[in-house]
DRENFIRO-84045 format. One line per 5 residues: their letters; for each residue z, x, y of N, C-alpha, C. Coordinates in steps of 0.1 Angstrom, whole numbers, plus 5000, padded with zeros to 4 digits. Example, Ala and Ser with C-alpha at 12.3 -4.5 7.8 and 13.67 -1.06 7.14 Angstrom:
2
AS) 5078/5132/4943/5078/5123/4955/5078/5132/4967 | 5071/5128/4978/5071/5137/4989/5079/5129/5000
This chain:
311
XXXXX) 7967/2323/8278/7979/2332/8277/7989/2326/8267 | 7992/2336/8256/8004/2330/8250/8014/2327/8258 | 8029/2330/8248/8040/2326/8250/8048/2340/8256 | 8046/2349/8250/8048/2363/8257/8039/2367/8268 | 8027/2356/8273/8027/2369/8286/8014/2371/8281
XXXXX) 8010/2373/8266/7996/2378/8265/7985/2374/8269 | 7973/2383/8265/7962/2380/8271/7949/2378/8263 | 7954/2378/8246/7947/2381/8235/7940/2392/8238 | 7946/2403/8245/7940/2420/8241/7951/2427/8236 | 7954/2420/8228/7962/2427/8218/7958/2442/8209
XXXXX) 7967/2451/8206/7965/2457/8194/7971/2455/8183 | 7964/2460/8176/7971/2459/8160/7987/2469/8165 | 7993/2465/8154/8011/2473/8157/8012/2484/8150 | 7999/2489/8150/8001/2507/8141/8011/2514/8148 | 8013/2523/8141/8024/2534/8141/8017/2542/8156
XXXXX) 8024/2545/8165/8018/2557/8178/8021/2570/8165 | 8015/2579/8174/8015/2591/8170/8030/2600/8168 | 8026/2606/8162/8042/2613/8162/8053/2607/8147 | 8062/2611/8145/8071/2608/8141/8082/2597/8140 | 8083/2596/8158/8096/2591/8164/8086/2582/8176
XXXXX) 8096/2570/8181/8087/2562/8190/8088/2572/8205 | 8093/2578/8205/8096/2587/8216/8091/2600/8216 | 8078/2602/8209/8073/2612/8211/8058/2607/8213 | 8049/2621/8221/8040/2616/8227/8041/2611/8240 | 8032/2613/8247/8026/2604/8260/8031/2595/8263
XXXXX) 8046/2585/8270/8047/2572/8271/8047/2570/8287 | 8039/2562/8291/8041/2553/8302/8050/2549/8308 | 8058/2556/8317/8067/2544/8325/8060/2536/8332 | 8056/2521/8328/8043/2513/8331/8047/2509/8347 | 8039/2510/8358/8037/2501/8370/8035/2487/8365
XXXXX) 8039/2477/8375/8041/2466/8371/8035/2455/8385 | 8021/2452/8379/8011/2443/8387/8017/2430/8395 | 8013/2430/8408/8024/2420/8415/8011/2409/8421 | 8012/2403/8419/8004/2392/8429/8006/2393/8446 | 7996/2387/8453/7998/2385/8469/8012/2376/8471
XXXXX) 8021/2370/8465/8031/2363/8466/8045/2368/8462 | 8036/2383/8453/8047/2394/8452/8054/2384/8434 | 8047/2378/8426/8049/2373/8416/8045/2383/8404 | 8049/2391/8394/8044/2395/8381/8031/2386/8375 | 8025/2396/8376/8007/2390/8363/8015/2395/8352
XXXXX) 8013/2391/8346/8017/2392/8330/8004/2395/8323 | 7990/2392/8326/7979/2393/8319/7973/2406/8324 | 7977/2409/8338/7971/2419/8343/7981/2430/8335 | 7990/2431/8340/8002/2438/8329/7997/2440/8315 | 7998/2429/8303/7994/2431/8295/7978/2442/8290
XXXXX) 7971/2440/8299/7956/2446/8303/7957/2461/8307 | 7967/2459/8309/7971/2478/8314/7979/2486/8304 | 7988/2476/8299/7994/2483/8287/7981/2484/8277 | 7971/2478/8274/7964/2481/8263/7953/2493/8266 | 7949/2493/8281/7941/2503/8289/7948/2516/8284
XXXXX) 7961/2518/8290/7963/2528/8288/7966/2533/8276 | 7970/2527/8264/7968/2532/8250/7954/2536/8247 | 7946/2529/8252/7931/2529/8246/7929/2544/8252 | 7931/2549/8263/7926/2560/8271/7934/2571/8267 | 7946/2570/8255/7951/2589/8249/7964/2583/8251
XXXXX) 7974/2574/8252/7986/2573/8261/7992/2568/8248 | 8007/2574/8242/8014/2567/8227/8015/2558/8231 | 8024/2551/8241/8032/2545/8246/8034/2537/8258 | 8041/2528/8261/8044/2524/8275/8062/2522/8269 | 8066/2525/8289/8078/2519/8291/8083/2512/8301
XXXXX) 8085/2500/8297/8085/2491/8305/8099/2487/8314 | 8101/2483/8323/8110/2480/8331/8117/2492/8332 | 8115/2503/8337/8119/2516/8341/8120/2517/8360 | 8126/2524/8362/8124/2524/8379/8107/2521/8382 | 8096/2526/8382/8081/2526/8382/8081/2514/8383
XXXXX) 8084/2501/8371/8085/2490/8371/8094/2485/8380 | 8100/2488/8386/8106/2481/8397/8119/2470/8388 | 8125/2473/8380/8126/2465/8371/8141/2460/8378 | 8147/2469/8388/8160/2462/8396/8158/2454/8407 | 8142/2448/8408/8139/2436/8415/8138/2426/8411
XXXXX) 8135/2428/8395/8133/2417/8386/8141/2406/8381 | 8140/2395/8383/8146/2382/8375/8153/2383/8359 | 8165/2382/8354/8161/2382/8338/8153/2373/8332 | 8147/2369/8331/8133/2360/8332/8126/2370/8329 | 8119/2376/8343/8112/2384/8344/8110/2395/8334
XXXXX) 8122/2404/8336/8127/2414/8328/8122/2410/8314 | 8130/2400/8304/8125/2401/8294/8111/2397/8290 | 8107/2387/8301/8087/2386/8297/8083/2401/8298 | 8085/2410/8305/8076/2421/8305/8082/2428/8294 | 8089/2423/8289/8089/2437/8277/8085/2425/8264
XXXXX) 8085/2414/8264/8076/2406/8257/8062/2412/8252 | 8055/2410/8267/8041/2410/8270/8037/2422/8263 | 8043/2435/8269/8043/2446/8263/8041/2447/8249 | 8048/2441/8242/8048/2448/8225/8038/2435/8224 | 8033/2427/8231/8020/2414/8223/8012/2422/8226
XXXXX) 8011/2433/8231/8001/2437/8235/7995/2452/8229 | 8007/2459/8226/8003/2472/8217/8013/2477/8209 | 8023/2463/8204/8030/2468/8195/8045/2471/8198 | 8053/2467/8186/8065/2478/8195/8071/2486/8195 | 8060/2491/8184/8064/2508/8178/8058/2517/8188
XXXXX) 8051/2509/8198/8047/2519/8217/8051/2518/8224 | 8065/2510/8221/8071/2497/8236/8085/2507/8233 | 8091/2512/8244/8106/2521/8251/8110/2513/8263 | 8111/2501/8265/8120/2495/8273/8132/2504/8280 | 8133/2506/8292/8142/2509/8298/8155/2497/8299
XXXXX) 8168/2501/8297/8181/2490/8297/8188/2494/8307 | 8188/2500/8316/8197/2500/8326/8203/2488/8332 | 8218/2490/8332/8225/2477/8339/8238/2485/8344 | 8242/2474/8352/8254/2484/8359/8267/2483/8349 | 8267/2469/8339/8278/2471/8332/8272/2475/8318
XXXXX) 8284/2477/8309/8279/2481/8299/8276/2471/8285 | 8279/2458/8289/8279/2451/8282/8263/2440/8286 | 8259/2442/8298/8245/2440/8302/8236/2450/8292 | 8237/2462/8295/8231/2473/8289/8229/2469/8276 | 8240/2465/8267/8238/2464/8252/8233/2452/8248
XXXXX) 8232/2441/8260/8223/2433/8259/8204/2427/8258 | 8203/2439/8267/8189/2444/8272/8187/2448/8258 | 8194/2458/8254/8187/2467/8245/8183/2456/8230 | 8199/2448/8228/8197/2439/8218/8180/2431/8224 | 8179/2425/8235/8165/2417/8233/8151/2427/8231
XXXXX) 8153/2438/8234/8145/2447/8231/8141/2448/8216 | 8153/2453/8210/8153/2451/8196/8147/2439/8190 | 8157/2424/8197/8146/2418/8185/8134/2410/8193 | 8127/2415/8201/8114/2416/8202/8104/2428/8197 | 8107/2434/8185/8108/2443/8179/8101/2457/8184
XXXXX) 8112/2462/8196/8106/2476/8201/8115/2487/8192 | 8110/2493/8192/8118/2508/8187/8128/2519/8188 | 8125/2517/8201/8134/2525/8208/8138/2517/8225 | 8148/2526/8231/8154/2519/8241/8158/2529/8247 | 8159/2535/8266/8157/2544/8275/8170/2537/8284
XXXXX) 8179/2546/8284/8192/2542/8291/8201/2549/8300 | 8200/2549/8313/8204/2558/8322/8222/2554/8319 | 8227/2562/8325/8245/2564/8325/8249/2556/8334 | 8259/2551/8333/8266/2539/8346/8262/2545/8357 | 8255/2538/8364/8255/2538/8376/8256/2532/8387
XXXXX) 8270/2524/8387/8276/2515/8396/8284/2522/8404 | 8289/2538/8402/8298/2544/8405/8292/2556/8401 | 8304/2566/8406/8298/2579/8395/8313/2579/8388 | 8305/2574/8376/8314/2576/8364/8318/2595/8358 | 8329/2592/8350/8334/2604/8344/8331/2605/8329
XXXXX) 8331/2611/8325/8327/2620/8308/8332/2606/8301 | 8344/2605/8301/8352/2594/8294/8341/2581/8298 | 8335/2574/8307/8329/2563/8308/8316/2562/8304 | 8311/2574/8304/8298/2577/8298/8298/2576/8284 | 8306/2582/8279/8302/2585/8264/8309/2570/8258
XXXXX) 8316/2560/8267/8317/2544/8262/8307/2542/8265 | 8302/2542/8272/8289/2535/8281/8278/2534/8269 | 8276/2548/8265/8264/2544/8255/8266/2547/8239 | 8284/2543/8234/8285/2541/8225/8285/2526/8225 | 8289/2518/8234/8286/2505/8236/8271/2500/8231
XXXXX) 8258/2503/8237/8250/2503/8240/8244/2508/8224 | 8247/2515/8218/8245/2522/8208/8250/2516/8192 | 8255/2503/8197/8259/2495/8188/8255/2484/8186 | 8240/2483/8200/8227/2475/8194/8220/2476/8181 | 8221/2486/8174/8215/2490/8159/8201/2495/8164
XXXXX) 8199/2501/8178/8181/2505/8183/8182/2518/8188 | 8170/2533/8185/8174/2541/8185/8175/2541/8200 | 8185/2550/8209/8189/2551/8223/8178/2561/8230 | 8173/2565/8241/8166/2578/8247/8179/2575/8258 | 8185/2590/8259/8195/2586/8275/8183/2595/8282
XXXXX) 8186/2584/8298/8175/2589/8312/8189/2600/8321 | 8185/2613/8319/8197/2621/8327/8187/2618/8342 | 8192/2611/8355/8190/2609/8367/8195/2614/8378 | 8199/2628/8377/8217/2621/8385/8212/2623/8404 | 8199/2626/8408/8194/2626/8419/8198/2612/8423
XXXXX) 8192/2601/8417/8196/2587/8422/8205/2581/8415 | 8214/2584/8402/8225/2577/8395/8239/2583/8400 | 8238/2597/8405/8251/2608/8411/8261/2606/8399 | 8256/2605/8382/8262/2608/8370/8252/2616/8366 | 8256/2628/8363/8246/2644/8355/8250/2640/8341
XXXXX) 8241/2641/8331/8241/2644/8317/8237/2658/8312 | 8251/2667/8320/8248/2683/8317/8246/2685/8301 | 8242/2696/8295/8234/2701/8286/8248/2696/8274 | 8263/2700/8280/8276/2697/8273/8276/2685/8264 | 8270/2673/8280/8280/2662/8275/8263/2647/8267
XXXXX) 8254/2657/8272/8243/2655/8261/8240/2660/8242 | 8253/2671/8243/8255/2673/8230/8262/2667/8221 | 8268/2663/8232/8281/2657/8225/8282/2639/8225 | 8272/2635/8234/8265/2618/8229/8255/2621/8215 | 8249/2633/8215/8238/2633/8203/8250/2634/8189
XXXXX) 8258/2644/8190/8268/2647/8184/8274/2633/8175 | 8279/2626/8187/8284/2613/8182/8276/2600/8178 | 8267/2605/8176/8253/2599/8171/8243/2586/8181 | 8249/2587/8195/8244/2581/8204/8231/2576/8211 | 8228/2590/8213/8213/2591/8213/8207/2600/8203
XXXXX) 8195/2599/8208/8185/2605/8201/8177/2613/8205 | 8174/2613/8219/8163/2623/8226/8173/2618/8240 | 8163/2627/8252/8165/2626/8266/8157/2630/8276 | 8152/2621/8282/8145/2627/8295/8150/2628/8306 | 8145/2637/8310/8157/2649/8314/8146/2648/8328
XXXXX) 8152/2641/8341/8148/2646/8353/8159/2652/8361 | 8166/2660/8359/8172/2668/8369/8159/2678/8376 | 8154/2684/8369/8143/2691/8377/8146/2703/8375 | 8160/2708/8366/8163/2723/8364/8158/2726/8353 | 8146/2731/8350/8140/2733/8334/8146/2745/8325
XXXXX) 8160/2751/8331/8172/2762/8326/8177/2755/8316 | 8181/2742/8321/8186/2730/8310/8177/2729/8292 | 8164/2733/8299/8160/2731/8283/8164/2735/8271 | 8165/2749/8276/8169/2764/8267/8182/2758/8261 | 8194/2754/8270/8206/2753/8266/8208/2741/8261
XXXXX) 8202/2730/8263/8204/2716/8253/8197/2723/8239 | 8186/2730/8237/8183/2733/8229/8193/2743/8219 | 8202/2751/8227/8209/2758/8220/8224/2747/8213 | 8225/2743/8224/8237/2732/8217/8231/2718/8207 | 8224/2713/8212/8222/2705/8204/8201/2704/8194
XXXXX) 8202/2713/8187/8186/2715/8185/8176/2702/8178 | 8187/2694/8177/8183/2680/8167/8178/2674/8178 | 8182/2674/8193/8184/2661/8199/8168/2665/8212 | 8160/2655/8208/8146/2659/8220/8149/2660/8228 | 8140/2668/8237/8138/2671/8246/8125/2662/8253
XXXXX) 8125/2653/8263/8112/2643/8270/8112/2647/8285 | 8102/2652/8286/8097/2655/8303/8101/2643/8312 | 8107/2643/8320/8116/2629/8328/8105/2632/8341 | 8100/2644/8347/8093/2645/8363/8078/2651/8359 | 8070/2643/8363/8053/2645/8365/8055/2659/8366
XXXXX) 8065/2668/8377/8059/2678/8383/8064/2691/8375 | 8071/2689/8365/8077/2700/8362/8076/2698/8343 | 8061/2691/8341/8056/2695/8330/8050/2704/8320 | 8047/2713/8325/8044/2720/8321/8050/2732/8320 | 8062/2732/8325/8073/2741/8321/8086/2736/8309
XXXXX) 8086/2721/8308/8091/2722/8299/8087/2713/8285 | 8069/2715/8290/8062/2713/8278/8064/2729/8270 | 8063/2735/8280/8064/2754/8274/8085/2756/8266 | 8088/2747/8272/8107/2750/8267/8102/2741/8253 | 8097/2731/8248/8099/2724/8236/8093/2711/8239
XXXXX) 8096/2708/8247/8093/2690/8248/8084/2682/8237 | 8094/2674/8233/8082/2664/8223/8081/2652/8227 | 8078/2650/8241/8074/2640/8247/8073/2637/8261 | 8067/2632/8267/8069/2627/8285/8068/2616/8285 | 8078/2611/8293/8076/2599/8301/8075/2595/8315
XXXXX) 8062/2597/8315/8052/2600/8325/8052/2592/8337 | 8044/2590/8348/8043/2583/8358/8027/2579/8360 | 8023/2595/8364/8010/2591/8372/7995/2591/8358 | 7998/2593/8347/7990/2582/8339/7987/2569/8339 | 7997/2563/8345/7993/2551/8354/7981/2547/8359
XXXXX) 7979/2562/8366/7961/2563/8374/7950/2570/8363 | 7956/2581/8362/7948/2592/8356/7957/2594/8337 | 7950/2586/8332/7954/2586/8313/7948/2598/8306 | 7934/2600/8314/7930/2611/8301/7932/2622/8304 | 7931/2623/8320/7934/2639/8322/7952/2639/8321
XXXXX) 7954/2631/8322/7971/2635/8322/7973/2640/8305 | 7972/2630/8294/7972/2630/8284/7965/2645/8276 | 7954/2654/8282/7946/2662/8278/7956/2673/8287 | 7962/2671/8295/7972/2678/8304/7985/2683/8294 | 7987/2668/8288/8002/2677/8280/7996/2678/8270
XXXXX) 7988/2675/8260/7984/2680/8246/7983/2695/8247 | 7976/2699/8255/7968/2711/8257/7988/2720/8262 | 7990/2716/8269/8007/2722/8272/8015/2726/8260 | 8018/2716/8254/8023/2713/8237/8017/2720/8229 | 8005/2719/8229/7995/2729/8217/7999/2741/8223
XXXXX) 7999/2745/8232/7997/2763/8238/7990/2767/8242 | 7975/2758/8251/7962/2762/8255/7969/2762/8268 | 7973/2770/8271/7980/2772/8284/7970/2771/8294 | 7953/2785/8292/7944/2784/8301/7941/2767/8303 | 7939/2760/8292/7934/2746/8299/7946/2738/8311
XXXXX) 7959/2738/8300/7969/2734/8311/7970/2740/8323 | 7967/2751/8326/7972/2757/8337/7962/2749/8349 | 7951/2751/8342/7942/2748/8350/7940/2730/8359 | 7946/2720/8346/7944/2710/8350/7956/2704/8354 | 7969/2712/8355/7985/2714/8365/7979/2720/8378
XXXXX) 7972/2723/8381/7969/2730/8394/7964/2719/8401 | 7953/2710/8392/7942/2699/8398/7951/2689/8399 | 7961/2681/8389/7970/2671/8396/7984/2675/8400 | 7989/2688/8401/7999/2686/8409/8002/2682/8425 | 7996/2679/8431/7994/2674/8444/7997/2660/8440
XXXXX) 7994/2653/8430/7999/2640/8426/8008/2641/8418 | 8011/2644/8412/8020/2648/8403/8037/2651/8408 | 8033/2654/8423/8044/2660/8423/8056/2646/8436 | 8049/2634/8436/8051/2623/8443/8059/2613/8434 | 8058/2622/8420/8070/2616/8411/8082/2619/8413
XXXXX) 8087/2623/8417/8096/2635/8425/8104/2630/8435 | 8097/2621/8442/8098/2618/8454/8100/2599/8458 | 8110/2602/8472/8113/2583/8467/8104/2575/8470 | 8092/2577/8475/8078/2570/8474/8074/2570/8463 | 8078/2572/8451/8070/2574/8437/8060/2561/8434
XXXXX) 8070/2549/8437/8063/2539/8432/8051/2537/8437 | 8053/2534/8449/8040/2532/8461/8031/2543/8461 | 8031/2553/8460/8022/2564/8457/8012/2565/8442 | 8023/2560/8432/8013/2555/8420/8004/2545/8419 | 8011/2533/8428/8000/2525/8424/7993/2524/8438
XXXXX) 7992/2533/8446/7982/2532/8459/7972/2541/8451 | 7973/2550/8442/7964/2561/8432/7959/2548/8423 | 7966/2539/8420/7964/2528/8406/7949/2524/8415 | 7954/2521/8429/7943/2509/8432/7929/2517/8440 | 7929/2528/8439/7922/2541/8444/7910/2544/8434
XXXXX) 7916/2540/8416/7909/2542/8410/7903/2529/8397 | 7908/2516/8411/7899/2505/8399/7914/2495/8387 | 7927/2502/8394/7935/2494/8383/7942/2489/8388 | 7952/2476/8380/7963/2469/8388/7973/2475/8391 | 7974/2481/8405/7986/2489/8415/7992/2475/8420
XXXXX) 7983/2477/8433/7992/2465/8445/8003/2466/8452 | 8010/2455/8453/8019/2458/8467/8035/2462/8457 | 8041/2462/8470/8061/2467/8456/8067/2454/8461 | 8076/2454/8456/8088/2440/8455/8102/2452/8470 | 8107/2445/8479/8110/2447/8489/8125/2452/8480
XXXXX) 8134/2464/8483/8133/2471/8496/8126/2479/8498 | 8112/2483/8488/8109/2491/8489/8094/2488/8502 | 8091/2497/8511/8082/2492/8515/8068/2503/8516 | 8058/2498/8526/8049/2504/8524/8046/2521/8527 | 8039/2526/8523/8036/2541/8526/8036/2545/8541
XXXXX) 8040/2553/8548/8031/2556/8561/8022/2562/8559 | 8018/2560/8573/8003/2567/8571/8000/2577/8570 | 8001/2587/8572/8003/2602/8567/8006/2606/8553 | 8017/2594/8548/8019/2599/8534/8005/2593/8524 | 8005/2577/8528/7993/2573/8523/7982/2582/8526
XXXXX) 7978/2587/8538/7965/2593/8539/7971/2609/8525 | 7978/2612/8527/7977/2622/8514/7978/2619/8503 | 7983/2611/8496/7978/2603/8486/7966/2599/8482 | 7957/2595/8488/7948/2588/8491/7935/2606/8487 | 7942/2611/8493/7928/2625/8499/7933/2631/8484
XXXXX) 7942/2632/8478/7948/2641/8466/7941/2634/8453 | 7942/2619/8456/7932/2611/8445/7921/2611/8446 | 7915/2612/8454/7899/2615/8455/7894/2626/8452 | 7903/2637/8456/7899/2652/8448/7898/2649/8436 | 7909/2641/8429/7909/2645/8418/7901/2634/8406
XXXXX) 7895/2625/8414/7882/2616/8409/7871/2625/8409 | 7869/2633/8420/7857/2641/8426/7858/2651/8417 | 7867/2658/8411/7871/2661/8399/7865/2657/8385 | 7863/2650/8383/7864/2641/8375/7878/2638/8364 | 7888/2637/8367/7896/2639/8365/7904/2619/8362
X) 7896/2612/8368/7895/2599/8363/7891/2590/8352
């Protein structure tokens, strides 16, 4: 193992697809834990190249999925290390969430010069901040010199990045795109109407395909985690306009799909991860395990959709 974490299954650092590092397929990556509840870094790295290889632009690393507010700064910055040794970091969208704002613009700076491309930034969320602390928040942050994605969350951050004050960070040249999990896909239409420069990125598994149909030039996905090709043949086919195929294969994983949604997200992905042969495993505490009812549906939703072939 190198010094980042690798595994020499590196890729070459070609360009991902698209234009922008933020477009296309990106991984909010699960993040491989050992029986002692320690980070693999090689298992990690082996997943970020897995999933490129299987249709996926991108990974994003240290995002909620990654558990990444359990992590050490140690930790934290090996995985976004590992990540770009491993496919680059024109694939690598590091999430920077911190509660202050001068943490934030720190993350982003080691991001940068571990040379990723972009950088995914939820709004203070130590409090629920107002208009005024937000638009410091990631002009601070925005003075890393790395392009910004804001994460609108406000289910678990209780700060909304309404369609207004999204126009008006793009406006002031802050960000760049946004993935957008509020879950109201009304929002699309009207970020589009105020601000038409500034992307639009699928933030919820479950409600992709509605605003793969509003514009979206990207997701940042979950349960490709488990399922890369069908996920990935899921939004192409959305984006292109083959609606009959999307329709068809939103019917087959939304039963999984829709556990992104939900505050088991993690544990439900990688109980799917380890269902189908990849490094899932246990979570880093407070989060704990499934019950049994939820795991048993989990569990019966992924097998359909192996039995599917959908794996």
């Amino acid at each position: 193992m190198d010094e980042t974490g690798g595994t020499g299954l590196q890729m070459n650092a070609t360009e991902k697809t698209g234009d922008r590092p933020w477009h296309g397929v990106l991984v909010a990556t699960a993040l491989p834990l050992d029986d002692d509840l320690s980070v693999n870094y090689d298992r990690y790295a082996e997943h970020c190249v897995w999933l490129v290889a299987n249709g996926c632009d991108g990974v994003v690393p240290n995002g909620s999925l990654g558990e990444y507010q359990t992590l050490t700064a140690q930790e934290r910055a090996r995985v976004v290390e590992t990540a770009v040794a491993a496919v680059g970091g024109e694939r690598v969208m590091p999430g920077v969430a911190a509660y202050g704002s001068a943490e934030a613009r720190r993350w982003a700076e080691q991001a940068r010069d571990a040379g990723c491309a972009a950088v995914m930034l939820l709004p203070p969320n130590a409090y629920r901040a107002d208009e005024r602390s937000v638009l410091a928040h990631y002009a601070e942050v925005a003075e890393a010199g790395v392009p910004v994605v804001a994460y609108n969350n406000p289910i678990d951050t209780k700060v909304d990045l309404v369609p207004e004050l999204l126009a008006r960070l793009h406006g002031e040249g802050y960000i760049h795109a946004v993935k957008e999990f509020s879950g109201d896909v009304r929002r699309a239409y009207r970020i589009a109407e105020l601000a038409p420069e500034l992307d639009l990125l699928i933030g919820a598994d479950d409600v992709l395909l509605e605003l793969a149909i509003a514009g979206a030039k990207g997701w940042v996905a979950g349960y490709p985690n488990a399922l890369p090709r069908a996920s990935t043949e899921l939004y192409r086919a959305a984006v292109g306009g083959d609606l009959a195929t999307a329709k068809k294969l939103y019917e087959q994983l939304h039963p999984l799909l829709r556990w992104d949604s939900r505050v088991e997200f993690v544990q439900a992905i990688k109980l799917s991860m380890d269902l189908v042969g990849r490094p899932g495993g246990a979570v880093r505490p407070p989060r704990v395990p499934l019950l049994p009812a939820q795991e048993a549906a989990v569990r019966a939703a992924t097998e359909r959709a192996v039995a599917a072939g959908l794996a």
